[in-house]
C-alpha positions as CSV (number, residue, x, y, z in Angstrom):
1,X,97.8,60.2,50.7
2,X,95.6,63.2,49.7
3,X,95.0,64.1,53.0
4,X,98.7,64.0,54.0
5,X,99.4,66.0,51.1
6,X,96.8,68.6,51.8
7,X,98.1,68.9,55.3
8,X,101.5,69.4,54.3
9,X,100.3,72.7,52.1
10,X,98.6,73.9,55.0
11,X,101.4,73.8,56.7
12,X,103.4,75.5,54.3
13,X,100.8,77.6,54.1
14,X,101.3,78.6,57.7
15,X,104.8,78.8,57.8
16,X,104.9,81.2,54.4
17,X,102.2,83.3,56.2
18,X,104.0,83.6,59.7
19,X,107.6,84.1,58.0
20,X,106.3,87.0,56.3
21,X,104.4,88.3,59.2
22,X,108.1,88.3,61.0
23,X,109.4,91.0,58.4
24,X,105.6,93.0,57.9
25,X,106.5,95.9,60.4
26,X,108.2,99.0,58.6
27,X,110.4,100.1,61.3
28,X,112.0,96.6,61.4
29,X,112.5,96.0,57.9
30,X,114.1,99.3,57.6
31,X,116.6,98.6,60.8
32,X,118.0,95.5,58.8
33,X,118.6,98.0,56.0
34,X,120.1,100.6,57.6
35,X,122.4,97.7,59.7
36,X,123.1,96.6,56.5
37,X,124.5,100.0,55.3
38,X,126.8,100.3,57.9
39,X,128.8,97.6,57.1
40,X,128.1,97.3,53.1
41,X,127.7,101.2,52.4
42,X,124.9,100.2,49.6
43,X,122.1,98.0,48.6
44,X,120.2,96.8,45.6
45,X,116.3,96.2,46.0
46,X,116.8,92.6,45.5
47,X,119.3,92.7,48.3
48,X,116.8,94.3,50.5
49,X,113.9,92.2,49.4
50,X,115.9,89.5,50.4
51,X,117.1,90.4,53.4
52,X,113.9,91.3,54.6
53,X,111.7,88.8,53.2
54,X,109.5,91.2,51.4
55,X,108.2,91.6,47.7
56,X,110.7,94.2,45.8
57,X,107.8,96.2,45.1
58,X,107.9,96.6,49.0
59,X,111.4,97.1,49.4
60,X,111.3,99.8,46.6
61,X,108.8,101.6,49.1
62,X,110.8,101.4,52.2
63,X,113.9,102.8,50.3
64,X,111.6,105.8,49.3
65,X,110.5,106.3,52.8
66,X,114.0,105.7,54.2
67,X,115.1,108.2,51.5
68,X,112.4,110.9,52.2
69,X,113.3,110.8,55.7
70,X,116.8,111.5,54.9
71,X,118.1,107.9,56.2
72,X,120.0,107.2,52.9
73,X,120.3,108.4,49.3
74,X,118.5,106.4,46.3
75,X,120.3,105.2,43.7
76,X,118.9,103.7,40.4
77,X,117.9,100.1,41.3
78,X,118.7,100.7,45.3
79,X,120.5,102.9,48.0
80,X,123.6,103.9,49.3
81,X,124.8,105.0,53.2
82,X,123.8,108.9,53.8
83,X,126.3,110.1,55.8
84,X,124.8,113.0,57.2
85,X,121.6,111.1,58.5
86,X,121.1,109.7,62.5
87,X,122.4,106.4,61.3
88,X,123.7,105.1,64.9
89,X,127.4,105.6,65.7
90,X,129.5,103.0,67.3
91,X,129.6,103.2,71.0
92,X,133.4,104.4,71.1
93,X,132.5,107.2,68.6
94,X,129.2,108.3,70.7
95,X,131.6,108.1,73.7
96,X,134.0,110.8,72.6
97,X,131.0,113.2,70.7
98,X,130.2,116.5,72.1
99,X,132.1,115.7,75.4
100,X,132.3,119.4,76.7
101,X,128.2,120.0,76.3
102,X,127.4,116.3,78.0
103,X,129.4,117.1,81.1
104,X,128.0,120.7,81.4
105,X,124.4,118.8,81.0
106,X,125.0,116.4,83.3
107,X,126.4,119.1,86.1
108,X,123.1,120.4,85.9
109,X,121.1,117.4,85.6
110,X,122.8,116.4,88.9
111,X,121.0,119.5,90.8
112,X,117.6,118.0,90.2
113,X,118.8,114.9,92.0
114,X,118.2,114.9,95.9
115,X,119.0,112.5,99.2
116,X,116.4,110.3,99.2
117,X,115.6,110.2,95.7
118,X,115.3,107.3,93.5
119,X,116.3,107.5,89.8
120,X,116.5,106.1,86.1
121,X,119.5,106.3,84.0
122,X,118.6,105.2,80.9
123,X,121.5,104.0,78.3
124,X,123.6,106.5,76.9
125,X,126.9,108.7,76.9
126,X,125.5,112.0,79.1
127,X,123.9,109.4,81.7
128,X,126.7,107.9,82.2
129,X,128.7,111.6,82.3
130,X,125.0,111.7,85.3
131,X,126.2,108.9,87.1
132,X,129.5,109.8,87.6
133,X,128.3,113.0,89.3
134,X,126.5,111.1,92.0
135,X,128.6,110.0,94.6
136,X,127.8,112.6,97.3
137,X,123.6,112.0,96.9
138,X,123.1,110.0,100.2
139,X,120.1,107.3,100.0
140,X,120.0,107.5,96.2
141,X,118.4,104.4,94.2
142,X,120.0,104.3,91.0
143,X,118.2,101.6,88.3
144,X,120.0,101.3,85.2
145,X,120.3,99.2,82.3
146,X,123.5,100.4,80.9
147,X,126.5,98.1,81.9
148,X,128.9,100.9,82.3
149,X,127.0,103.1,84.4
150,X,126.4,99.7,86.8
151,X,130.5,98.6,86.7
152,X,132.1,102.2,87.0
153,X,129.4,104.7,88.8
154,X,130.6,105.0,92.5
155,X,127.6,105.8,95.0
156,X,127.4,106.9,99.1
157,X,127.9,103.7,100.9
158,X,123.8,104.5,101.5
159,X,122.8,104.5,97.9
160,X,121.5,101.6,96.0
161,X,122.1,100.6,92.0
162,X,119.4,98.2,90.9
163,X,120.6,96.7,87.1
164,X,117.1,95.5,85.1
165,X,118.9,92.5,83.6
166,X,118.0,91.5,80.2
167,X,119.7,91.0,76.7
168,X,122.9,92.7,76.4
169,X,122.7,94.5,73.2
170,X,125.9,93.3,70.4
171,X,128.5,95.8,70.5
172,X,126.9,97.9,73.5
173,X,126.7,98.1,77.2
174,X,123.0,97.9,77.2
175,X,120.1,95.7,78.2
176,X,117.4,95.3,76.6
177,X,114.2,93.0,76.2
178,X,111.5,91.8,78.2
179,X,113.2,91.3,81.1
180,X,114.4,94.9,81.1
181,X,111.1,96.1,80.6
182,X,109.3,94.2,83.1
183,X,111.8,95.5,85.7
184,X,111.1,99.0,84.7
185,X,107.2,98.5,84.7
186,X,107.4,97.4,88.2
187,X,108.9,100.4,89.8
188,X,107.9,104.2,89.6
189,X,111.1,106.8,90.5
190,X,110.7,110.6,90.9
191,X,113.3,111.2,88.2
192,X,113.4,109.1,84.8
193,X,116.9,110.7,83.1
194,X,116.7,109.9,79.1
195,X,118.6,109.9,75.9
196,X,117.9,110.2,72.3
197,X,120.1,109.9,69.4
198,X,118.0,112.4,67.6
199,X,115.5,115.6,68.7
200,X,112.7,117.1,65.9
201,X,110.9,119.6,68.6
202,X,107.3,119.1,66.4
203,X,107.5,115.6,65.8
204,X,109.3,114.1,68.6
205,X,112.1,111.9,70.0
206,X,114.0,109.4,68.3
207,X,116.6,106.5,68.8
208,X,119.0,105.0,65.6
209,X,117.5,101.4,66.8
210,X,114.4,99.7,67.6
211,X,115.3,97.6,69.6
212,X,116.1,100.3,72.7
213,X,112.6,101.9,72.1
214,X,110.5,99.6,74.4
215,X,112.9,100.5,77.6
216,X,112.9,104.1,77.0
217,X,109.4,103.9,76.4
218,X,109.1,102.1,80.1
219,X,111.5,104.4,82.0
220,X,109.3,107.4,80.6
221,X,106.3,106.1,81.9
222,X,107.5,104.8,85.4
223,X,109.2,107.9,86.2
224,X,107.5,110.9,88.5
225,X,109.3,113.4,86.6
226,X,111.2,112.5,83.2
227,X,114.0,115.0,82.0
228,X,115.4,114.4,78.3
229,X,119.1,114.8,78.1
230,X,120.4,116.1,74.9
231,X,123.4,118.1,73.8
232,X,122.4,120.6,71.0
233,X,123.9,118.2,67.4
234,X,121.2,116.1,68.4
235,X,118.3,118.6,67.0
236,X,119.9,118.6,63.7
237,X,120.1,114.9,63.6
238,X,117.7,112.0,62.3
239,X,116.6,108.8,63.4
240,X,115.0,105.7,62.5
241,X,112.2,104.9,65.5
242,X,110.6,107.6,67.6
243,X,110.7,107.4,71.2
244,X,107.7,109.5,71.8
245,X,106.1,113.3,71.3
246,X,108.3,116.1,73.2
247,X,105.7,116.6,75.4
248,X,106.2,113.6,77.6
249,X,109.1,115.1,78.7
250,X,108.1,118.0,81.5
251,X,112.2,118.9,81.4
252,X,115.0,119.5,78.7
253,X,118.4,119.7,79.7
254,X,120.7,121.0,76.2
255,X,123.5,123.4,76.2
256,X,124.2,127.2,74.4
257,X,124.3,125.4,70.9
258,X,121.0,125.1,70.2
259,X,119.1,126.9,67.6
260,X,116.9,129.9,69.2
261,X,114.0,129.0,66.7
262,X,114.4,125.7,68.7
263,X,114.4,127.4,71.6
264,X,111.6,129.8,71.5
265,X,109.5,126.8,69.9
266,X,110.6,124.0,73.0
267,X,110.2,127.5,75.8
268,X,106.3,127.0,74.7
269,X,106.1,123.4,74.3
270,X,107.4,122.4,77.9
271,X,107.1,123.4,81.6
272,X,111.0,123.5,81.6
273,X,113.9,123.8,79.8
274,X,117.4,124.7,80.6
275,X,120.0,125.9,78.5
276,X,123.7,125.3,79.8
C-alpha cells in the first residue's frame, strides 16, 4: 500500500509539473489574457492566475509587462482592454482598414512578380488585395495558407496555387500548425510576400497572435527574396509576438503615410523600400 501510495504522488507530481510547464511561456500566457480582454474588457489577477495556471505573483508580472508594452491599462488588483494598443481586430474589421493604401501596395507589389516566378502569400488583407492582381502572371506558383486568397484569387490557366493545409485558425481564413509549416519548410520561392499587424523599425515585426508566428517565421526563411507588406497605421501600432528583426526583410512596400523619421531610419536599415 505504501508503494502504491508513493506512486500515485509521483504521479501527481508529474502531472502538477507538466500542467504548469503548459502555461510557463510569457507570450502564451499573455495571448489568453489579451483573448480574454476582447471579449470581457477587464481582468482581475486572480482571473488571470487562473486562467493561466500561474501563481498571482506571476500574473501580477505579466500584467506589468503587458501594461509597459502598452497592451492594456492596470487597474488596482488587475487590467482592463487598452484600446489604442495592437490588440488583433476581427477579420471583417482588418478587411475594410486602410483599403485605399493596401491596394496602392499591392499594385506595386505586383511589379516585383514575374512569369515564371513562384511565390508566398502569407495570411492577410493586402496579400489578398496581391493575389487578386495576379491573373495575367503566366507560369506563376502561388503557395498560400490563407483560405480566401486559395477560394477567390483567379490565375493564368498556366499558373499553379499550392494551399499548405493545416489547422484553420477560429474565426479566420488561415492555416496554421505543423502541417503548414512543414509545407513551407519544404519549398524555397523567389518571392516570400508578408504581413504584420504591427511595425517598430528598431525592434522589429510583430503579429496580435502567436499562434501565426511559426508560418511567417517559415515563409521568411524559405523565400529568395521576402518583401514586408505594410500600409503606414501599422508603424504606430503594437503587438503581442514579434515576427522577427526588420532586417530580414531586404524590401518594404508602405504608402505616403508614413512618418519621415520612419522613413529616413527604414532608407538606412534596408536595401529597399518603396513609398506609394
Amino acid at each position: 500500500m505504501q508503494k502504491i501510495a508513493i506512486c500515485d504522488n509521483v504521479y501527481h507530481r508529474k502531472e502538477k509539473i507538466m500542467t504548469q510547464f503548459t502555461t510557463s511561456i510569457p507570450a502564451q500566457r499573455q495571448q489568453q489574457i489579451s483573448d480574454y480582454l476582447k471579449s470581457k474588457f477587464s481582468i482581475s489577477i486572480k482571473e488571470a492566475s487562473e486562467l493561466c495556471n500561474v501563481s498571482e505573483a506571476t500574473a501580477r508580472r505579466d500584467l506589468d509587462d503587458m501594461a509597459a508594452a502598452g497592451l492594456l491599462e492596470r487597474t488596482h488588483g488587475g487590467a482592463v482592454l487598452h484600446k489604442g494598443t495592437g490588440f488583433e481586430e476581427y477579420h471583417d474589421e482588418k478587411m475594410k482598414a486602410m483599403i485605399p493604401e493596401k491596394t496602392r501596395i499591392a499594385r506595386e507589389a505586383v511589379k516585383l512578380i514575374k512569369d515564371g516566378d513562384s511565390i508566398f502569400l502569407d495570411s492577410g488583407t493586402t496579400t489578398l488585395l496581391l493575389g487578386q492582381q495576379l491573373e495575367g502572371i503566366k507560369k506563376l506558383t502561388v503557395v498560400t495558407n490563407n483560405l480566401d486568397i486559395a477560394s477567390t484569387v483567379k490565375l493564368d490557366n498556366s499558373s499553379t496555387m499550392i494551399v499548405t493545409g493545416g489547422v484553420r485558425r477560429d474565426g479566420y481564413s488561415v492555416l496554421i500548425g505543423d502541417i503548414a509549416e512543414e509545407l513551407v519548410r519544404k519549398l524555397y520561392v523567389d518571392i516570400a510576400f508578408v504581413g504584420a499587424d504591427a511595425v517598430n523599425s528598431k525592434s522589429g515585426v510583430y503579429n496580435s497572435n502567436f499562434m501565426e508566428i511559426g508560418i511567417k517565421k517559415s515563409m521568411i526563411a524559405s523565400g529568395k527574396r521576402t518583401v514586408l507588406l505594410a500600409d503606414h497605421s501599422k508603424f504606430k501600432q503594437k503587438a503581442l509576438a514579434k515576427i522577427c528583426d526588420i532586417e530580414e526583410f531586404d524590401t518594404i512596400i508602405t504608402d505616403s503615410g508614413i512618418e519621415k523619421e520612419t522613413r529616413e531610419y527604414l532608407d538606412k536599415k534596408i536595401p529597399h523600400l518603396i513609398v506609394v
